[in-house]
VOPAGU-2260 file (C-alpha; in pm, 1 decimal, decimal comma):
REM VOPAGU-2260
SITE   aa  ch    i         X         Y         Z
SITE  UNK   A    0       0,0       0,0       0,0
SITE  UNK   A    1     118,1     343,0    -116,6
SITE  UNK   A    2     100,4     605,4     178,6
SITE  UNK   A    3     102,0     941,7     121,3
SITE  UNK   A    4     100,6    1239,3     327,4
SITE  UNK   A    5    -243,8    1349,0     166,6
SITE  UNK   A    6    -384,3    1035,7     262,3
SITE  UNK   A    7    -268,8    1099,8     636,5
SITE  UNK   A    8    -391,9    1417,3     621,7
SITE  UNK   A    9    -693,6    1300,9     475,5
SITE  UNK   A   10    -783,2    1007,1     668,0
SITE  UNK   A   11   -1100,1    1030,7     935,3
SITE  UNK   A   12   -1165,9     801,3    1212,4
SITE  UNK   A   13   -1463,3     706,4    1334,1
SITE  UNK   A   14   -1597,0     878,6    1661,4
SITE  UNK   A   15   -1692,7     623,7    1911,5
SITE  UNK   A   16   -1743,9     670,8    2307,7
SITE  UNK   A   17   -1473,4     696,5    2485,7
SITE  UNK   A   18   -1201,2     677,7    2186,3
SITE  UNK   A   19    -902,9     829,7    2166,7
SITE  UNK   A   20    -831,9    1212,1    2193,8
SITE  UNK   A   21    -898,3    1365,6    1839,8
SITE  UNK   A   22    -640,2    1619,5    1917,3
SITE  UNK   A   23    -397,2    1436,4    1980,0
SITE  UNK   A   24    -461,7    1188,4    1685,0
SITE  UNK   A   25    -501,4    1464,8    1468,0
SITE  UNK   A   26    -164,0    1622,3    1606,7
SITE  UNK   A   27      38,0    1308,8    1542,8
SITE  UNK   A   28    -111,2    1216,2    1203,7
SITE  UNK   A   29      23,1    1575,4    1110,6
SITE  UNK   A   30     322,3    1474,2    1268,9
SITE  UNK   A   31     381,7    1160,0    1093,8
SITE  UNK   A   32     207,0    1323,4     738,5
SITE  UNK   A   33     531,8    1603,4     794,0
SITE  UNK   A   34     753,0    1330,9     816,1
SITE  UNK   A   35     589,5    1137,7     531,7
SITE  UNK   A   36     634,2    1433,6     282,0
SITE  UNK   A   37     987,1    1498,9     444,0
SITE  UNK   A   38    1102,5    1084,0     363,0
SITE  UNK   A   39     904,8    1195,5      24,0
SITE  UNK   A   40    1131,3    1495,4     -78,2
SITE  UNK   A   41    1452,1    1346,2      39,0
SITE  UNK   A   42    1359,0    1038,1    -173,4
SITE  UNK   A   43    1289,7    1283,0    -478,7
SITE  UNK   A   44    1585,3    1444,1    -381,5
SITE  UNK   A   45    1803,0    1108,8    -416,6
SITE  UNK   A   46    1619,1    1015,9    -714,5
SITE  UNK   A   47    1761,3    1334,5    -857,2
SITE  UNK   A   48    2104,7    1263,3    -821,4
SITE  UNK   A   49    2104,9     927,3    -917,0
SITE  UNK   A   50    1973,4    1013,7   -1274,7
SITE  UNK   A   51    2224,6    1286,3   -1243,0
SITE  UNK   A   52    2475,6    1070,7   -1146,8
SITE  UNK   A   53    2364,3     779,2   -1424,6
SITE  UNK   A   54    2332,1    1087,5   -1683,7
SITE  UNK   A   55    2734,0    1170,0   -1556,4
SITE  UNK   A   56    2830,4     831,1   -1562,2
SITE  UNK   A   57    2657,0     773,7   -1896,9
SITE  UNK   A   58    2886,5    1059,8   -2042,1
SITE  UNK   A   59    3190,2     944,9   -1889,4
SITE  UNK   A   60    3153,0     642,3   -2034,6
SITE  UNK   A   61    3128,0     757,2   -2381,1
SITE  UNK   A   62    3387,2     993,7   -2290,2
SITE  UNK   A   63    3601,7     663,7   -2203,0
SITE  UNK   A   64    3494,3     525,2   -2562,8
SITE  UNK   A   65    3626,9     821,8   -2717,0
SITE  UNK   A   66    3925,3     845,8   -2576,9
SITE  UNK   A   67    3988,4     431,7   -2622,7
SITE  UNK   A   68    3908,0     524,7   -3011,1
SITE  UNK   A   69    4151,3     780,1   -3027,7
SITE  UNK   A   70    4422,4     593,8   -2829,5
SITE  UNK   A   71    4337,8     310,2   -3045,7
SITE  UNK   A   72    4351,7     543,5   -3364,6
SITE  UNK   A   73    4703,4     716,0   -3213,5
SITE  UNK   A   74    4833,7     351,5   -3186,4
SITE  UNK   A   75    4722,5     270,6   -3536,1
SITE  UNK   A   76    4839,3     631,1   -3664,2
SITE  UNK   A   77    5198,0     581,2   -3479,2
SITE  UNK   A   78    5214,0     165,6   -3643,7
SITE  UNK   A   79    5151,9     298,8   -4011,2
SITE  UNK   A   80    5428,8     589,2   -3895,7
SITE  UNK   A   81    5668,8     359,3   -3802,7
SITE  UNK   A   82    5628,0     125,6   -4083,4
SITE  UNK   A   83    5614,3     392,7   -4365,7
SITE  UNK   A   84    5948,7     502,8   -4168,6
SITE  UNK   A   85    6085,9     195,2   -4188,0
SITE  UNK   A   86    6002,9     148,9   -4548,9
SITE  UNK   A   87    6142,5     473,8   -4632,9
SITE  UNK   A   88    6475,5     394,9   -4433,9
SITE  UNK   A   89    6489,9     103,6   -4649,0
SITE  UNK   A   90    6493,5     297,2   -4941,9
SITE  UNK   A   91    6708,0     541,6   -4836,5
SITE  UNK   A   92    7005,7     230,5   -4746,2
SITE  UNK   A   93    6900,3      44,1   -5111,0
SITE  UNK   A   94    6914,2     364,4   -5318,4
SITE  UNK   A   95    7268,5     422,0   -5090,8
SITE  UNK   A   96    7341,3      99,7   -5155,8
SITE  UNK   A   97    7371,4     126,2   -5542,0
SITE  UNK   A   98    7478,0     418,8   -5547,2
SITE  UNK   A   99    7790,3     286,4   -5356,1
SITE  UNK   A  100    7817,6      43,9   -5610,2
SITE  UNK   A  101    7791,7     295,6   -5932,9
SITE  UNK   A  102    8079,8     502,2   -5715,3
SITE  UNK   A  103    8283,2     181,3   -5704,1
SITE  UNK   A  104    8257,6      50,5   -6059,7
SITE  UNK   A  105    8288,6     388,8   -6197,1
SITE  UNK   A  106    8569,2     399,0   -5970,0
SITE  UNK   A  107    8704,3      45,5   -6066,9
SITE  UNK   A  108    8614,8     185,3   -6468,0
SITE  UNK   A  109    8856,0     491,0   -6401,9
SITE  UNK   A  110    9134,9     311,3   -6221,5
SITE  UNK   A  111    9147,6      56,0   -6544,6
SITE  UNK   A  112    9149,2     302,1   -6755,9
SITE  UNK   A  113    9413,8     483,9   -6571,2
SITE  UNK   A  114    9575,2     120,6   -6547,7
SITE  UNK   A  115    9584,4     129,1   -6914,1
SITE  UNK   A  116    9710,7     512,6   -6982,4
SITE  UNK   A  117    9982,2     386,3   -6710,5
SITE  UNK   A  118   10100,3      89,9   -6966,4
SITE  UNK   A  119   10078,1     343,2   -7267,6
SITE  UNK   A  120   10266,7     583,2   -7128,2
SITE  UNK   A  121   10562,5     308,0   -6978,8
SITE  UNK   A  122   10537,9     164,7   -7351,0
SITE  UNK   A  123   10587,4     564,5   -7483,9
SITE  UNK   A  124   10856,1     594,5   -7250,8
SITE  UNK   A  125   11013,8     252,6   -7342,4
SITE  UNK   A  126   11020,0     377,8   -7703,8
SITE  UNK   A  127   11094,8     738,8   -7657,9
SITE  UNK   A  128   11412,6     642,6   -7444,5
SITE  UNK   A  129   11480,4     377,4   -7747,7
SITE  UNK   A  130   11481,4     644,6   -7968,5
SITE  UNK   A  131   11657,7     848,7   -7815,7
SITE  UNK   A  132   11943,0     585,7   -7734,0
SITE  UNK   A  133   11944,1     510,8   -8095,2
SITE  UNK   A  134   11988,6     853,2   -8195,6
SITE  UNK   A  135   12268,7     916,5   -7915,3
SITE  UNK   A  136   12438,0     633,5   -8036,2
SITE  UNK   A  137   12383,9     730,5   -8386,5
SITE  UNK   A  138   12544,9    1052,8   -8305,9
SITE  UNK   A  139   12822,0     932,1   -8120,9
SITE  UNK   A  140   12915,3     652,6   -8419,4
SITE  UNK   A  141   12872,5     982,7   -8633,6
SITE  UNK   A  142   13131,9    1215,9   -8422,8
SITE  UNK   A  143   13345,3     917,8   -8396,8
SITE  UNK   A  144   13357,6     904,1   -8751,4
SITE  UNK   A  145   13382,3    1221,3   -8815,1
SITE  UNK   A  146   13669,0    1230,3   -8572,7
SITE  UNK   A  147   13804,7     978,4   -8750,4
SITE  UNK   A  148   13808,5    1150,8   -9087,8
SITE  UNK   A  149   13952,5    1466,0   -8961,8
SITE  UNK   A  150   14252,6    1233,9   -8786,5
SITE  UNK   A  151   14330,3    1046,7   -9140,0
C-alpha cells in the first residue's frame, strides 16, 4: 500500500465513546504526514542525483569510448608511422646501396682506364728512351767518324 502524506492528512476516524483524543490523533497524524512528505522529498531528492549521477556516468563512459578510439587510432596512426618510416629507411640504405656500387665501378672503370694510360705511357717511354738511345748512339758513331776523318 502506497502512503502518502495526503492520505494521512486526509484520513477520518470514526468517533466512538470513549475513543481516543482527536487532538492528539489529529496532532500526530500531522506529525507523521510532515515526516511522510519529508522521507518523500529526500527520496525525490536522491532520485535526482542518481539520474544525475547515471546521466554523468553515462557521459563518462562515452567519454572513455572516445578516448579508447583515439588511443586506439594514435596507436594505429603511430604503427603505419613507423612502418612507412621503416620502409622509407629502407629505401634510403638500397638507393645508398647502389649508389655505392655505381661510385665503385665507376671507380674500378677509371682506375682501369688509368691502369691502361699507365702501360701506354711506360710503352711511350720505353720507345721514346729507345729512340733516343738510338739517336745518341747514332750521333756518337757519327762524331766518332767524323773524328776519324779529320785524324786520317
Amino acid at each position: 500500500m502506497n502512503l502518502t502524506p495526503n492520505d494521512v492528512r486526509r484520513k477520518q476516524f470514526d468517533k466512538g465513546f470513549r475513543g481516543y483524543d482527536p487532538t492528539e490523533v489529529d496532532l500526530f497524524l500531522k506529525q507523521v504526514a510532515d515526516r511522510l512528505a519529508e522521507v518523500a522529498e529526500e527520496r525525490d531528492r536522491a532520485e535526482e542525483r542518481t539520474r544525475e549521477v547515471e546521466s554523468k556516468l553515462s557521459h563518462y563512459e562515452k567519454v572513455e569510448l572516445a578516448l579508447q578510439e583515439a588511443l586506439e587510432s594514435a596507436r594505429e596512426t603511430a604503427r603505419r608511422s613507423e612502418a612507412s618510416a621503416e620502409e622509407k629507411a629502407r629505401l634510403i640504405v638500397q638507393e645508398a646501396e647502389l649508389r655505392a656500387e655505381k661510385i665503385l665501378h665507376d671507380a674500378e672503370r677509371e682506375r682501369h682506364g688509368l691502369r691502361q694510360d699507365l702501360v701506354r705511357l711506360n710503352s711511350r717511354q720505353a720507345e721514346v728512351a729507345a729512340r733516343l738511345r738510338g739517336f745518341l748512339l747514332s750521333v756518337r758513331k757519327d762524331e766518332a767518324a767524323h773524328v776519324i776523318v779529320e785524324a786520317s
